[in-house]
C-alpha positions as CSV (number, residue, x, y, z in Angstrom):
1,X,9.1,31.8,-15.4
2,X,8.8,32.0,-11.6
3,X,5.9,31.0,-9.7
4,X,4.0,32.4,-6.9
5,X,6.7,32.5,-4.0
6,X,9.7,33.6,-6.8
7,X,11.3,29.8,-7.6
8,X,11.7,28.8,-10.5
9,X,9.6,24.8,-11.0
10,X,12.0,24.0,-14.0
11,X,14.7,24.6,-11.5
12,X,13.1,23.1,-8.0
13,X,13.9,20.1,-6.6
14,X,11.6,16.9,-6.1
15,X,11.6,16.5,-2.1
16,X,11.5,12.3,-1.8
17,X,12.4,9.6,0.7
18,X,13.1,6.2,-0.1
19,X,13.0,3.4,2.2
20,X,15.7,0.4,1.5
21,X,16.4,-3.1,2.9
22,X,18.4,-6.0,1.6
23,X,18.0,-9.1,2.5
24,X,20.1,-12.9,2.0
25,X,19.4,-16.5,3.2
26,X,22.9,-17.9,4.0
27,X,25.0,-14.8,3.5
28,X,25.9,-15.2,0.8
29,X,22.9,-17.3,-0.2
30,X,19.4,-16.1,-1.9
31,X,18.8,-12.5,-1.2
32,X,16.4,-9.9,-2.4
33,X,16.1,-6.1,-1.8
34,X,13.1,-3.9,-0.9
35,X,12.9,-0.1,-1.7
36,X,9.4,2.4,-1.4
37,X,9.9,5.9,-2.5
38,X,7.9,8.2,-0.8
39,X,7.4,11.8,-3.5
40,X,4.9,14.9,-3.4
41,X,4.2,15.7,-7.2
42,X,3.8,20.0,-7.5
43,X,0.5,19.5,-7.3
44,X,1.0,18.8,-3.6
45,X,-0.3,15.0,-5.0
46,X,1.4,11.8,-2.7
47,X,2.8,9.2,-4.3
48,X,4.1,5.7,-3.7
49,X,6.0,3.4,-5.8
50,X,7.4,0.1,-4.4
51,X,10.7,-2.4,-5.6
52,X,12.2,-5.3,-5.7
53,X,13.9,-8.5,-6.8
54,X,15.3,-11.8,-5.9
55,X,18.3,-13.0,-7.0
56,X,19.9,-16.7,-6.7
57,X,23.4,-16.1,-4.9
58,X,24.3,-12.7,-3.3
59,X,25.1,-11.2,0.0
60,X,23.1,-8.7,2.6
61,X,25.6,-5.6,1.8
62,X,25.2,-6.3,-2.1
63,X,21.4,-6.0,-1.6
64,X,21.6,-3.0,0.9
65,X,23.7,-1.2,-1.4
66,X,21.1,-2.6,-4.8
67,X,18.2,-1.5,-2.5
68,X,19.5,2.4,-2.7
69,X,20.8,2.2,-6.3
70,X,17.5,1.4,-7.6
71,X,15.5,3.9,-5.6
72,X,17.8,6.5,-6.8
73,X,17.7,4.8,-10.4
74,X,13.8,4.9,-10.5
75,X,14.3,8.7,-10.4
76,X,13.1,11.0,-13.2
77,X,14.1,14.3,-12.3
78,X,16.8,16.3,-10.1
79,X,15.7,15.4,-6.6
80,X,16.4,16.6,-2.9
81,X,16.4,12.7,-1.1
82,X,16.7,11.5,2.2
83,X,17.5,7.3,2.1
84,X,16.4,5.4,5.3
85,X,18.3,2.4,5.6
86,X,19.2,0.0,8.5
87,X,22.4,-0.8,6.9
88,X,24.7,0.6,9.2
89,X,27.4,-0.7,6.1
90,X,25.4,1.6,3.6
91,X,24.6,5.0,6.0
92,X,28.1,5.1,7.5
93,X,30.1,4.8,4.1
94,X,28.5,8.2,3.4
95,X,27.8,10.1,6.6
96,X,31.4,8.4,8.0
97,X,33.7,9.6,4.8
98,X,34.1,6.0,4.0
99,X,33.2,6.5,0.4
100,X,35.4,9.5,-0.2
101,X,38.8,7.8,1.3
102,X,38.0,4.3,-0.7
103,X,37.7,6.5,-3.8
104,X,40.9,8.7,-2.7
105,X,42.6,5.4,-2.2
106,X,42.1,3.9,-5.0
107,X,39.0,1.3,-3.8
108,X,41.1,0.3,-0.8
109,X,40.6,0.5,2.8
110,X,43.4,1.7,5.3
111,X,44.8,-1.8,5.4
112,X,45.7,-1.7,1.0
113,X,42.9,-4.6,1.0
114,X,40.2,-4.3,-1.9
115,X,36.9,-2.3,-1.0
116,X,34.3,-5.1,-1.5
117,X,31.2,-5.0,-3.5
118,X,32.8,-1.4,-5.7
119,X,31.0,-2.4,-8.3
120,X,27.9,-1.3,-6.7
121,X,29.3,1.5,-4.5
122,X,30.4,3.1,-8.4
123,X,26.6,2.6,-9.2
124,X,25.5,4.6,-6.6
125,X,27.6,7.3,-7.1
126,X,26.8,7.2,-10.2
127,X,23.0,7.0,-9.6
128,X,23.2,10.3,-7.0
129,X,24.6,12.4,-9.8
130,X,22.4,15.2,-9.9
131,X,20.6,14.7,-6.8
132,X,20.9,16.2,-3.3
133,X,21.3,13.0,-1.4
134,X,21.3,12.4,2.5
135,X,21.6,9.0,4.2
136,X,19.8,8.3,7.8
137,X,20.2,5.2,9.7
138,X,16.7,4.0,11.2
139,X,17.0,0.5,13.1
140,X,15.9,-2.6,11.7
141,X,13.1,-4.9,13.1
142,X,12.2,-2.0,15.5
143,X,8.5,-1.7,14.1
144,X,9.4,1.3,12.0
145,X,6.3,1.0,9.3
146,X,8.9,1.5,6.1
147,X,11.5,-0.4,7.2
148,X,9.4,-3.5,8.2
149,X,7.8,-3.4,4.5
150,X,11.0,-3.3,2.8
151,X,11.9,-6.1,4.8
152,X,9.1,-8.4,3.6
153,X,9.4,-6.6,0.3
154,X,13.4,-8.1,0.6
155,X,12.4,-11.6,1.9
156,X,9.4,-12.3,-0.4
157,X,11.3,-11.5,-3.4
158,X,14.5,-13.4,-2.2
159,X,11.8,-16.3,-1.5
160,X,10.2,-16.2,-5.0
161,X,10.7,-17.7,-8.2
162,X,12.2,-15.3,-10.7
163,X,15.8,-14.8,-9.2
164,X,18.3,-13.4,-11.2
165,X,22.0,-13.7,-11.1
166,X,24.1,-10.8,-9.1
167,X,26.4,-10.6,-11.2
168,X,29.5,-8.5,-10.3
169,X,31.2,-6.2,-12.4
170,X,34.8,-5.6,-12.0
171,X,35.7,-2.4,-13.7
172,X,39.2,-2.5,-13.4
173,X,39.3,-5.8,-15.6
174,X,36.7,-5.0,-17.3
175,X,35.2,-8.7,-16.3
176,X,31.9,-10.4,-15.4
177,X,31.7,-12.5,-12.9
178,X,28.4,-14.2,-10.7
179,X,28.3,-13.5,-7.2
């Protein structure tokens, strides 16, 4: 069944934006992460939906990266998204090619050492599957409206009480291990 102007809805894509920042006191220290997606429902409705969490012991690109996975995560349907981010770490892995060589390679970088944090960067590919992703790098503290409440979204929850553990996967050794 097609509608009005010949697509198909079943088939159509959600259009959303999400907004993502990652925070961490001491680097690595107490961090947090911050994410708003932005999403028009087909009745043309706006919607808003903010996240985030502290944890004990983590670092700013771990919660960069987290702050994408669980926007992408919070997801329901096949979606057309933009992710704003101020991580330059985060927007350049994709827009640069970064990703696609560390995969090519093996989760190494041109010098044979170890791509850090590849637990997460396997979440998010994993979490894009399906969707029509694009990253865009806004800067951060520059009064962008988003940006600045995903920072305090970041912060507050890296300065609250029910911190988790980042605890970091490592695939290849199929081992745990708390960040």
């Amino acid at each position: 069944m097609k509608n009005t102007n010949g697509e198909n809805p079943k088939t159509k894509k959600y259009k959303v934006t999400i907004y993502t920042d990652g925070s961490a006191s001491g680097n690595p220290g107490p961090g947090g992460y911050g994410t708003i997606l932005h999403y028009v429902m087909p009745d043309g409705q706006k919607h808003e939906k903010e996240l985030s969490q502290g944890y004990k012991h983590t670092t700013n690109n771990r919660m960069e990266i987290m702050a994408a996975i669980v926007g992408l995560e919070a997801l329901k349907a096949e979606c057309d998204v933009v992710i704003y981010s101020d991580s330059q770490y985060l927007v350049n892995a994709f827009n640069k090619g970064w990703i696609d060589d560390w995969v090519k390679k093996d989760w190494k970088r041109k010098a044979k050492d170890p791509v850090k944090n590849v637990d997460l960067w396997q979440r998010l590919l994993r979490a894009m599957n399906g969707h029509s992703v694009r990253f865009q790098w806004v800067k951060g503290h520059n009064g962008h409206p988003e940006n600045e409440r995903c920072d305090k979204l970041a912060t507050d929850a890296a300065a609250g009480e029910d911190l988790i553990d980042d605890v970091q996967q490592d695939d290849a050794a199929n081992t745990e291990q708390t960040v």
